[in-house]
SESE-939788 format. One record per residue (C-alpha): residue in one letter; residue number from 1; y, x negated, z negated. Coordinates in Angstrom, 2 decimals, always signed. Example, Ala and Ser with C-alpha at 12.3 -4.5 7.8 and 13.67 -1.06 7.14 Angstrom:
BEGIN
 r   k   north    east      up
 a   1   -4.50  -12.30   -7.80
 s   2   -1.06  -13.67   -7.14
This chain:
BEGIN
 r   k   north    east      up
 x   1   -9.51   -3.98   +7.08
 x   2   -6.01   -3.15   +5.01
 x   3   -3.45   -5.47   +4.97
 x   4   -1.43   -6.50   +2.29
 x   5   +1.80   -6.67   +4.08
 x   6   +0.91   -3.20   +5.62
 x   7   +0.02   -1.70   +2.34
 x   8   +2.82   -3.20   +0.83
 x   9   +5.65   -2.29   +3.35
 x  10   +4.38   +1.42   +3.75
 x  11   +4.61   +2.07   -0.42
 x  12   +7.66   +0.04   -0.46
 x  13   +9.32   +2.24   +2.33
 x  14   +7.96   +5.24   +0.66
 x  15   +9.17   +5.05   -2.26
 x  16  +12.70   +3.68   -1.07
 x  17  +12.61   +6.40   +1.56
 x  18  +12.64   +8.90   -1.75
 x  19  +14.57   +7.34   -3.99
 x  20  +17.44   +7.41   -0.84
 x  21  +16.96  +10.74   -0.17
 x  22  +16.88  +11.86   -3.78
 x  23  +20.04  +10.02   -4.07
 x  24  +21.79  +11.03   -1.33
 x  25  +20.63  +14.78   -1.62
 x  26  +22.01  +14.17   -5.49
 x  27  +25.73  +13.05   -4.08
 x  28  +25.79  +15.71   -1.54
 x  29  +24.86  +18.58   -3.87
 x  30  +27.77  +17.18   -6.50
 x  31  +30.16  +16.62   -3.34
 x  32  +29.71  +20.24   -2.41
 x  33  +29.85  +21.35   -5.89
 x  34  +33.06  +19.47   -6.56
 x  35  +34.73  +21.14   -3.36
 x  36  +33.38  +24.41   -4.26
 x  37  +34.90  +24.52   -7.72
 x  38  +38.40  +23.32   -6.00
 x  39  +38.04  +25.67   -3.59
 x  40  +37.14  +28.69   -6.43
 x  41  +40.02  +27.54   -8.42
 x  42  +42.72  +27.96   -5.49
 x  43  +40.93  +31.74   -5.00
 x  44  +41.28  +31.97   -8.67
 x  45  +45.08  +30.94   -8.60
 x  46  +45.25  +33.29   -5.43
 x  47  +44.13  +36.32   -7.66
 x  48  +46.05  +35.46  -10.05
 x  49  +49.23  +35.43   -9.12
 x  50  +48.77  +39.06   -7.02
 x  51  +47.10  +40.02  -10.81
 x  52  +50.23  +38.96  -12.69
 x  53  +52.52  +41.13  -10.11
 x  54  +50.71  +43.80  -10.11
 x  55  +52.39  +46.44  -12.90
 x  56  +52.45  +50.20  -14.29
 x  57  +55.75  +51.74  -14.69
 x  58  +53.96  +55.10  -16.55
 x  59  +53.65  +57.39  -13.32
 x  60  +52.60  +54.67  -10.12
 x  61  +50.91  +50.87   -9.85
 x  62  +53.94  +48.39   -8.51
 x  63  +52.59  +45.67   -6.88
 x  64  +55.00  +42.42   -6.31
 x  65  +53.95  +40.98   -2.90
 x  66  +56.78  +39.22   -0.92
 x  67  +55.13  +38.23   +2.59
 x  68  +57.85  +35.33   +3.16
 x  69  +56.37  +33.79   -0.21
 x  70  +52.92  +34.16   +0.22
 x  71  +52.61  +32.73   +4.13
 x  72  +49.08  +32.35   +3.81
 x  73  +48.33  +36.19   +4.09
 x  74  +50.04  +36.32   +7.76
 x  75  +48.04  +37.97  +10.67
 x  76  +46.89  +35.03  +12.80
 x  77  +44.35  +32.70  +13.20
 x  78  +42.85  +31.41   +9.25
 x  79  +44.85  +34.06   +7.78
 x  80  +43.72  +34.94   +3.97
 x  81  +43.17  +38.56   +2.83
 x  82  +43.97  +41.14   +0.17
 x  83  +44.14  +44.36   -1.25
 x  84  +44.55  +46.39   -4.01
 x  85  +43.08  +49.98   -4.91
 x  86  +43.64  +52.42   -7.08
 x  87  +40.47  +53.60   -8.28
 x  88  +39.61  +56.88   -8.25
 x  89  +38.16  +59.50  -10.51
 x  90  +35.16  +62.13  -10.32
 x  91  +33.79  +59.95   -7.53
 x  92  +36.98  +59.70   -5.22
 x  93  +37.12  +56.64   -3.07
 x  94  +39.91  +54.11   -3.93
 x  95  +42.79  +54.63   -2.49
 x  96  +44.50  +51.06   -1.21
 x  97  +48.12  +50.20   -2.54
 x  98  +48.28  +46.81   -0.63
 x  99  +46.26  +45.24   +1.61
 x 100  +47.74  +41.75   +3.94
 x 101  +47.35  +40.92   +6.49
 x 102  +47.53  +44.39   +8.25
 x 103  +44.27  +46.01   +8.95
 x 104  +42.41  +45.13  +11.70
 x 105  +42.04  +47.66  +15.18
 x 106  +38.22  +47.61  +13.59
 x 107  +37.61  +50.30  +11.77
 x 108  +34.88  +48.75  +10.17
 x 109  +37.43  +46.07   +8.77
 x 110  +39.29  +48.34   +6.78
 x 111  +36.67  +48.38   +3.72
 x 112  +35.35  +44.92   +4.61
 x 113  +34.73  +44.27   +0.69
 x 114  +33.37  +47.58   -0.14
 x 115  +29.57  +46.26   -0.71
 x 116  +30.38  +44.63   -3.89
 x 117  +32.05  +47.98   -5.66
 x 118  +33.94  +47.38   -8.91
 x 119  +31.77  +44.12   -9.74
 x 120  +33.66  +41.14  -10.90
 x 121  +32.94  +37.38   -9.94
 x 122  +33.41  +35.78   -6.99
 x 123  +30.74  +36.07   -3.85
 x 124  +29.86  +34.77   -0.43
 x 125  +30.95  +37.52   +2.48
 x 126  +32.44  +37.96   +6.00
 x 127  +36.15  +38.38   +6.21
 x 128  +37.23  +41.16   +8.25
 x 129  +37.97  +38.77  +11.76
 x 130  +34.36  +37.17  +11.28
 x 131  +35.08  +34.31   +9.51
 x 132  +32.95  +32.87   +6.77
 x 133  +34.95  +33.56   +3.63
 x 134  +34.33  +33.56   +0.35
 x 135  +36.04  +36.48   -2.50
 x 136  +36.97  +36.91   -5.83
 x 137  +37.09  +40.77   -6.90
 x 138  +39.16  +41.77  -10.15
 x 139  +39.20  +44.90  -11.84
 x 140  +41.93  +45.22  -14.79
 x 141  +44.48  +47.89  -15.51
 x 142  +47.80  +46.78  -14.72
 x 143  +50.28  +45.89  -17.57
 x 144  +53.73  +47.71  -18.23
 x 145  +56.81  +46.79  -16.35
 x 146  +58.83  +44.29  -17.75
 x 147  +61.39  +46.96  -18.70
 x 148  +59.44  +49.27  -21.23
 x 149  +58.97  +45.41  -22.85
 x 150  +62.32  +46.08  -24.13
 x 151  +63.78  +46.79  -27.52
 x 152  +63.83  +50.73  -28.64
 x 153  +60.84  +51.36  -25.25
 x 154  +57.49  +50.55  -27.95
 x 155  +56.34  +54.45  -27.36
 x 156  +56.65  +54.56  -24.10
 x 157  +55.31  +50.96  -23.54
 x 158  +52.50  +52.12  -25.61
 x 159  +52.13  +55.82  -23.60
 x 160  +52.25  +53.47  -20.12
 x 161  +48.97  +50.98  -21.60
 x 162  +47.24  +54.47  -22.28
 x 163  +47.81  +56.02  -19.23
 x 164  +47.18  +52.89  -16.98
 x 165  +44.78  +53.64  -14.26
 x 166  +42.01  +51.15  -13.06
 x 167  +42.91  +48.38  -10.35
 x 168  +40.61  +46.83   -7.56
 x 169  +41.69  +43.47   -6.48
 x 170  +40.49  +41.38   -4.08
 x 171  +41.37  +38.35   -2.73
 x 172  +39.59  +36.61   +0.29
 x 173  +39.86  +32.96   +1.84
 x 174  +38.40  +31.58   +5.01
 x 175  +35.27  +28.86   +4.16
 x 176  +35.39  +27.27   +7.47
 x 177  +37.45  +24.28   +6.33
 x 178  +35.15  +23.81   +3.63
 x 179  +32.37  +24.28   +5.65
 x 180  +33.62  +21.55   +8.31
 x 181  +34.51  +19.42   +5.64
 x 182  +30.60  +19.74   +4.09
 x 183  +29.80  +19.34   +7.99
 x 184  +31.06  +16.13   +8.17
 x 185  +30.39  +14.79   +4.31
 x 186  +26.85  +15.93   +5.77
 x 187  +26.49  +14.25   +9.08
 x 188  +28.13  +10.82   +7.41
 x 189  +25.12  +11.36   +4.68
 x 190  +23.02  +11.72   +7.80
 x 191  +24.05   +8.46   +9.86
 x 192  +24.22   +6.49   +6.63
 x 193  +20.74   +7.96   +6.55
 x 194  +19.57   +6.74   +9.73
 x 195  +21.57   +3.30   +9.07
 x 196  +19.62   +2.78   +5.22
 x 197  +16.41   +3.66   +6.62
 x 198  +16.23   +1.03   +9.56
 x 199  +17.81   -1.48   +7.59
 x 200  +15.18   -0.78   +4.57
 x 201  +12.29   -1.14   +7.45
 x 202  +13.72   -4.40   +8.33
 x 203  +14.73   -5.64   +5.20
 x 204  +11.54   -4.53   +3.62
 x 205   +9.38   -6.26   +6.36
 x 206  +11.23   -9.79   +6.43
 x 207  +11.39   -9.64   +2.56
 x 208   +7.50   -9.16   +2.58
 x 209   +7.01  -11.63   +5.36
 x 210   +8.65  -14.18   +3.26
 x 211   +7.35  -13.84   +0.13
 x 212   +3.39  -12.84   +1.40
 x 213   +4.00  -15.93   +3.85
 x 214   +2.98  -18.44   +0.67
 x 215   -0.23  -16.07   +0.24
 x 216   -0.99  -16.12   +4.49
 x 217   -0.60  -19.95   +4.36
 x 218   -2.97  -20.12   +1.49
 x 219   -5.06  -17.40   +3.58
 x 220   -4.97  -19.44   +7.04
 x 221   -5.74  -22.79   +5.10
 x 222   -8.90  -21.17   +3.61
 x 223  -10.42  -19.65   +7.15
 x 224  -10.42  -22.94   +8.49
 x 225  -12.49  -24.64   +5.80
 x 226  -16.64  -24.21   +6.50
 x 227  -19.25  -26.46   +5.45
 x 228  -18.47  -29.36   +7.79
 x 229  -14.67  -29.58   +6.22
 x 230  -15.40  -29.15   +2.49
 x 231  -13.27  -32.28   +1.43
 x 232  -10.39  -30.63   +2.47
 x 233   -7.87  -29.93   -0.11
 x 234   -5.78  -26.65   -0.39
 x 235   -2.01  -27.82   +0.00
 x 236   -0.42  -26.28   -2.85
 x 237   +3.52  -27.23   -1.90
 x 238   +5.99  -23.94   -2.15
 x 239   +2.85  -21.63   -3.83
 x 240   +4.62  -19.62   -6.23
 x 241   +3.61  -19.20  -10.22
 x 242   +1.38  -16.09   -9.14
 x 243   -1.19  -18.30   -6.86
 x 244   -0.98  -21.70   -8.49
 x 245   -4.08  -20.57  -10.29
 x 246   -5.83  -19.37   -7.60
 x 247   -5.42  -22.65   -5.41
 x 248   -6.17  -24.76   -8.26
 x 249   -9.50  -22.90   -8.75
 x 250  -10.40  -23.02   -5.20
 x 251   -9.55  -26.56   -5.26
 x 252  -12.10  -26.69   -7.96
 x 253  -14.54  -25.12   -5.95
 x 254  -14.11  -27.19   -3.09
 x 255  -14.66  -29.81   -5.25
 x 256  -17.90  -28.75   -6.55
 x 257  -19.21  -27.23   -3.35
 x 258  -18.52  -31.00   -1.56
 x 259  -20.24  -32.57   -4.83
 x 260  -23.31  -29.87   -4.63
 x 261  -23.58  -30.15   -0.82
 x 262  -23.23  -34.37   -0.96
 x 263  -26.46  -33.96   -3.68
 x 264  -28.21  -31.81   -1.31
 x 265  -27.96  -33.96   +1.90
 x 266  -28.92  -36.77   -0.19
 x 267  -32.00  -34.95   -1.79
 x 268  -32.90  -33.51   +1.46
 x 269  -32.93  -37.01   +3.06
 x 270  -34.46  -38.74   -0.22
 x 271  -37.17  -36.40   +0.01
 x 272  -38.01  -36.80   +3.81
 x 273  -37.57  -40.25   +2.92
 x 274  -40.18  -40.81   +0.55
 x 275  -42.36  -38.21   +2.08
 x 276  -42.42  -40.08   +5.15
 x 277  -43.96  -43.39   +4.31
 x 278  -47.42  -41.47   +1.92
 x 279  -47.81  -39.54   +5.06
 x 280  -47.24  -42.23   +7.28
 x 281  -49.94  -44.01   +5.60
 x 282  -52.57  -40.97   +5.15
 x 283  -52.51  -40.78   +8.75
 x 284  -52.78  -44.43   +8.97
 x 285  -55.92  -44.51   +7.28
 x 286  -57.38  -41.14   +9.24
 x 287  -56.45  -42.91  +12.46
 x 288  -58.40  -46.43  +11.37
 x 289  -61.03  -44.52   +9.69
 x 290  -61.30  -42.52  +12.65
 x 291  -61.18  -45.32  +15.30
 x 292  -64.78  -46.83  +14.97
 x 293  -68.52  -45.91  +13.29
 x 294  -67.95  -46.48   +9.50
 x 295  -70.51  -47.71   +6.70
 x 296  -70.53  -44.66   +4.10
 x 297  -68.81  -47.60   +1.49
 x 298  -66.00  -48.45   +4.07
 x 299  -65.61  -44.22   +4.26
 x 300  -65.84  -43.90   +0.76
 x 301  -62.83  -46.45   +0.49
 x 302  -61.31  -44.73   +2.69
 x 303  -61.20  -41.80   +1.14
 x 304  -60.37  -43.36   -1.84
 x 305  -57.48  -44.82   -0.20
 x 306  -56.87  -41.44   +1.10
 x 307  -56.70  -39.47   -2.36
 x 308  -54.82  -42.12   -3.97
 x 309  -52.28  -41.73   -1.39
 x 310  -52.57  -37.39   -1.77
 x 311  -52.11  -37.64   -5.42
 x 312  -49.50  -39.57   -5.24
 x 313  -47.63  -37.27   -2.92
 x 314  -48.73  -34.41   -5.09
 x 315  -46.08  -36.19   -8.17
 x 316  -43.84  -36.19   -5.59
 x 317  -43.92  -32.39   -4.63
 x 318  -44.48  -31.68   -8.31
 x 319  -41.19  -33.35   -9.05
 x 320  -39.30  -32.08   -6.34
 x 321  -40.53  -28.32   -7.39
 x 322  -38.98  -29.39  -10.86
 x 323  -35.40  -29.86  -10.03
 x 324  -35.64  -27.23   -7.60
 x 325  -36.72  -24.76  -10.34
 x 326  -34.16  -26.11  -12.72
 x 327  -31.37  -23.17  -11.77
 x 328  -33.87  -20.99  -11.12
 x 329  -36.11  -20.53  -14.09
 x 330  -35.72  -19.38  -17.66
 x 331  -36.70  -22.55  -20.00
 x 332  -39.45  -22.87  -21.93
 x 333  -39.68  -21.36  -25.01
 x 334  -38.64  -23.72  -27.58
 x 335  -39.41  -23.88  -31.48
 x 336  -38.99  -25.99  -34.51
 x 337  -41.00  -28.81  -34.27
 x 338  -41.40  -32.31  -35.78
 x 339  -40.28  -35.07  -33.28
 x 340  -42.07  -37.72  -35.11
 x 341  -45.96  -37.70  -34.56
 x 342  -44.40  -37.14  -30.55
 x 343  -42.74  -39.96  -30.78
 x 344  -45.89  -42.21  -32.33
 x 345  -47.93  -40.83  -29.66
 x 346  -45.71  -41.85  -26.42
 x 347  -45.20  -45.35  -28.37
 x 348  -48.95  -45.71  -29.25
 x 349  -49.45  -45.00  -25.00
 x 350  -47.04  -47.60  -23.87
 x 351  -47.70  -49.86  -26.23
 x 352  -50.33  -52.05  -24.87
 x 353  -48.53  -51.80  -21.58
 x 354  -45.13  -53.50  -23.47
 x 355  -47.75  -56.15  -24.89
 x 356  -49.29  -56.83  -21.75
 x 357  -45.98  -57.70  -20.64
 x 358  -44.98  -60.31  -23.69
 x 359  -43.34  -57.82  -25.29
 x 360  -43.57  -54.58  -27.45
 x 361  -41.96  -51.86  -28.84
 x 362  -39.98  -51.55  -32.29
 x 363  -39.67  -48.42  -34.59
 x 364  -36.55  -47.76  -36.32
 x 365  -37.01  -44.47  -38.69
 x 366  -39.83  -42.04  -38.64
 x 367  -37.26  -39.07  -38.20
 x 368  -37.61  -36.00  -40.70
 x 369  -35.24  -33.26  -39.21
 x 370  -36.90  -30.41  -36.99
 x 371  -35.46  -30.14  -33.71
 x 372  -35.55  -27.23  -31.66
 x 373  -37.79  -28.01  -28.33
 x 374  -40.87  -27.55  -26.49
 x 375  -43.54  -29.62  -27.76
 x 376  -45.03  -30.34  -24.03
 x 377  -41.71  -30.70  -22.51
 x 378  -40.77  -33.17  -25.18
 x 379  -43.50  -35.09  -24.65
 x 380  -43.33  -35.47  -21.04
 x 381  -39.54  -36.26  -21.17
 x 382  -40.11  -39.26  -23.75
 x 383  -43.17  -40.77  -22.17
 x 384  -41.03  -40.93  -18.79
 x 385  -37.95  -42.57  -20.47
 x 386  -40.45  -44.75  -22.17
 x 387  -42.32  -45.32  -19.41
 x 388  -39.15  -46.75  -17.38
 x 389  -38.29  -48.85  -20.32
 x 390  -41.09  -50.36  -20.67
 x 391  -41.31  -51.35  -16.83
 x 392  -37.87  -52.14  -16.18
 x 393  -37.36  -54.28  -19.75
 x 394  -36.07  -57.21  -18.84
 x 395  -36.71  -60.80  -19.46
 x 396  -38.80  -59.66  -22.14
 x 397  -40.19  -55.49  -22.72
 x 398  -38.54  -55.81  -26.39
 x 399  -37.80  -51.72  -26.72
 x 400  -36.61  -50.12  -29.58
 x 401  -36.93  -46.66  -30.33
 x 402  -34.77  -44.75  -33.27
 x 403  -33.59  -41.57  -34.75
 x 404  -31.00  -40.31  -36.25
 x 405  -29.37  -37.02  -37.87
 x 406  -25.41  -36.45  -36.24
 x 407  -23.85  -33.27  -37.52
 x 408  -25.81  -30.48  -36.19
 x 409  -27.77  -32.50  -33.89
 x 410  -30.67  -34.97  -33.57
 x 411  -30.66  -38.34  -31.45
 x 412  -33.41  -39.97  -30.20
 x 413  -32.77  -43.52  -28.64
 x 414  -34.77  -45.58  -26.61
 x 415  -33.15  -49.51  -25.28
 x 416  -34.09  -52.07  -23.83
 x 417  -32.89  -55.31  -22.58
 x 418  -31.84  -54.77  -18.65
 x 419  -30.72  -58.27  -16.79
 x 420  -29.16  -57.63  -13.74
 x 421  -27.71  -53.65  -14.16
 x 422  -24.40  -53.03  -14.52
 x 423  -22.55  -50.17  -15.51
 x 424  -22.95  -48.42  -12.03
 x 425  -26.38  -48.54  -11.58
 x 426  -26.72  -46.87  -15.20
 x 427  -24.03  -44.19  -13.82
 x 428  -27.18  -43.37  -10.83
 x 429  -30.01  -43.52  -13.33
 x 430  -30.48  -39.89  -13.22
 x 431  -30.31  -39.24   -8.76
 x 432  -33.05  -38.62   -7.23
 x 433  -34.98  -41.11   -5.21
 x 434  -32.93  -44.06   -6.92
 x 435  -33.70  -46.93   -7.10
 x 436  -31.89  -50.53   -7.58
 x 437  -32.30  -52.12   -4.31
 x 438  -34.56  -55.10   -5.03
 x 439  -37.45  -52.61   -6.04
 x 440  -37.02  -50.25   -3.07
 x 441  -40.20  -51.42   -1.56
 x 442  -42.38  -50.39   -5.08
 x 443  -44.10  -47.34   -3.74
 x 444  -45.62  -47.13   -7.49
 x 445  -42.62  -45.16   -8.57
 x 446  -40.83  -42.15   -6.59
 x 447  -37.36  -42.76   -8.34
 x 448  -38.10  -39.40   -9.58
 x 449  -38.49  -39.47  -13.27
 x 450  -35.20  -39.74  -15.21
 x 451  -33.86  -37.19  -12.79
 x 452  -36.67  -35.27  -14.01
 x 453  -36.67  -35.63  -17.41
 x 454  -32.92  -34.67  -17.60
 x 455  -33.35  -31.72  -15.82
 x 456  -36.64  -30.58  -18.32
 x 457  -34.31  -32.00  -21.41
 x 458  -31.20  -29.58  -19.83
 x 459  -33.85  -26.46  -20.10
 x 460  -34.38  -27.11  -23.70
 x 461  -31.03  -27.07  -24.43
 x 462  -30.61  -30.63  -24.72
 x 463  -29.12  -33.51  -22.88
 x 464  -29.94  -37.00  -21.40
 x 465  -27.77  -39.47  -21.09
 x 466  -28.09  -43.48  -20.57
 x 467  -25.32  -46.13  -20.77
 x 468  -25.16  -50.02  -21.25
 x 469  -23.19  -51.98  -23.79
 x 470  -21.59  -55.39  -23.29
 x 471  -24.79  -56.97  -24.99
 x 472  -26.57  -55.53  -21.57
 x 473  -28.78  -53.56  -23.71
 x 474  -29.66  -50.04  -21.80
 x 475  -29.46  -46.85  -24.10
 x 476  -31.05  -43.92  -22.72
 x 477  -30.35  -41.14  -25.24
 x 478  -32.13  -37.44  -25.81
 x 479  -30.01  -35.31  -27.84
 x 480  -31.44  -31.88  -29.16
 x 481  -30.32  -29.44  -31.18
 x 482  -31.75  -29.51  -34.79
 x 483  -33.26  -26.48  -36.09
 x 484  -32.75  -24.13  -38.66
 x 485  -34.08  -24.96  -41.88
 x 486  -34.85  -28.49  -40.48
């Protein structure tokens, strides 16, 4: 599994590892390059100088070189070199005017910057006692002596520039001082190095164990909640900006999944609930039935007892399969229809029920706009809010059905008078296995149907809703969505 803070710390030292070695790399390159260029410009003024006094009188090449003024070309131990040739001609070798310090007991030494010939820059060589050194190599012809410079001398200062013969000069210098001061720039780059880098692991690794620590707290808080804990709440104190909106969704969520997992206990149990007492009672009658030598009319009633009980089970099943379906399924297919003549037909059903009970039912409008629905669906879902209205009405089954046109939208309305509910029970109207406590022993209804009915009005696009007004008039209302060209 990666980790974050292991992903994050390895990039992080990475990329700092390169940036400090591209910078440090940069500042020891221009370090070296600044010391190199100082150290090229003393060669330079070296040169020079042994240049400036080197001259041509018209028949030999004078060169000015006072030892006691120029110390640094003493035999001894980081003593500088020079000489100065006289090139030939017609392939001679040069012949050397000057050369400090004196040559060396090595033969080898005594042309010991012979490889580069009569090329001019400055290069990288061994001086003649072994020594890293570095050269600059000159070739010029000398100028006139300061003499033929005078007055009434032009021809033969001009004859002398003519006749001037070629000059080799080169001047050496030792590079071990540079070297050991590039040493030690180095190693200092190197322990700084060393220094940056563990200081970058451990800065790196506290920085990211204090700003992922937020993130692990959120992490830790989420392992430990499972289905038994879901009403814990994520503490959000300290989260910064970036997870705010992940804790406040996961709050969500545990909000939901506690609401979704409440419903389910309490449809589980509702359903073994109401299960329980129709089976109860079909064994009930198996066992009696069962317990003596029946008359074919006692087995007949018996069985009639039997199916009654079966059937009724069977709405229960049928129900439960409903909600169960309700995520499950596509809806039905819906299309513009007429509410109306649905509406007279669930009226025309209950109607002698309402009557029965002193009461009836009232129109209000016929209707007129198409909705969009399912015909059987809409059917069903109206006879079972009728069907409770007319049951429950209370003192008298007075129920009044209406609709209406609302923007884009059609109501239809069913109330009734309801003595004794208050604006809680109204808020459980549409739970499963409800029921208001005094009628919990009415096995005629499976506190089923409004749950039901929402959940078939929900596939058509619609929605159910119920509320009570201070008058204590219920209002259970079916909104749909009108049709086009309705």
């Amino acid at each position: 599994m990666t980790s974050i803070r292991r992903t994050l710390t390895v990039r992080l030292l990475v990329w700092m590892g390169l940036l400090v070695l591209l910078a440090g790399g940069g500042l020891y390159v221009g370090i070296r390059g600044a010391l190199l260029r100082q150290f090229d410009a003393t060669l330079h003024a070296r040169a020079s100088m042994l240049q400036s006094g080197t001259k041509w009188d018209g028949t030999k090449v004078d060169v000015d070189f006072a030892p006691e003024a120029m110390p640094w070309y003493r035999a001894g131990p980081g003593a500088e070199y020079f000489e100065v040739e006289l090139i030939g001609t017609l392939g001679s070798p040069p012949s050397v005017l000057v050369r400090a310090p004196a040559p060396s007991a090595n033969p080898s030494a005594a042309r010991w910057a012979e490889p580069f010939g009569l090329a001019d820059g400055t290069f990288d060589l061994r001086l003649p006692d072994g020594r890293p050194g570095r050269v600059e190599i000159r070739v010029f012809r000398p100028l006139p002596e300061e003499d033929l410079d005078k007055p009434g001398n032009e021809a033969q200062r001009d004859a002398a520039k003519k006749s001037a013969p070629e000059v080799r000069l080169v001047v050496g210098m030792g590079r071990e001082n540079l070297e050991g001061v590039l040493g030690v720039i180095g190693l200092g780059f190197l322990g700084a190095g060393v220094v940056l880098g563990v200081g970058l692991v451990v800065g790196v690794r506290r920085a990211l164990a204090s700003g992922l620590s937020p993130l692990e707290s959120l992490s830790a808080q989420v392992r430990g909640i499972d289905a038994d804990a879901l009403s814990t709440r994520l503490e959000g104190s300290g989260l910064p900006d970036e997870l705010r909106p992940i804790h406040g969704r996961l709050n969500e969520l545990l909000e939901r999944l506690e609401g979704a997992f409440a419903r389910e206990r309490r449809f589980t149990t509702g359903a073994a609930h109401e299960l329980r007492t129709p089976v109860a009672e079909l064994r009930a009658l198996l066992e009696v039935s069962l317990s003596r030598e029946r008359t074919a009319a006692e087995r007949r009633a018996t069985l009639g007892s039997a199916l009654k009980v079966t059937l009724g089970m069977e709405d229960l099943v049928r129900a439960l399969l409903t909600l169960a379906r309700k995520g499950g399924e596509e809806g039905p297919a819906v299309e513009a229809i007429d509410p109306g003549p649905v509406i007279v037909g669930v009226v025309e059903r209950h109607e002698d029920t309402a009557q029965g009970r002193g009461g009836g039912i009232e129109r209000i409008g016929e209707g007129g706009a198409l909705v969009s629905a399912n015909r059987a669906v809409l059917e069903s879902v109206l006879d079972n809010v009728m069907a409770n209205a007319v049951e429950y009405a209370s003192p008298a089954p007075r129920v009044v059905w209406r609709v209406w046109d609302e923007g884009g939208e059609v109501m239809i309305e069913v109330s009734n008078p309801a003595a004794g509910v208050g604006p809680g029970d109204v808020e459980r109207f549409f739970e499963p296995f409800w029921r208001r406590s005094e009628s919990r022993t009415d096995r005629r209804h499976l506190g089923m149907g409004l749950a039901v009915s929402r959940a078939l009005a929900e596939s058509m696009g619609g929605q159910l809703t119920a509320a009570i007004g201070a008058d204590g008039i219920v209002r259970v209302r079916l909104t749909l969505r009108r049709a086009e060209g309705g």
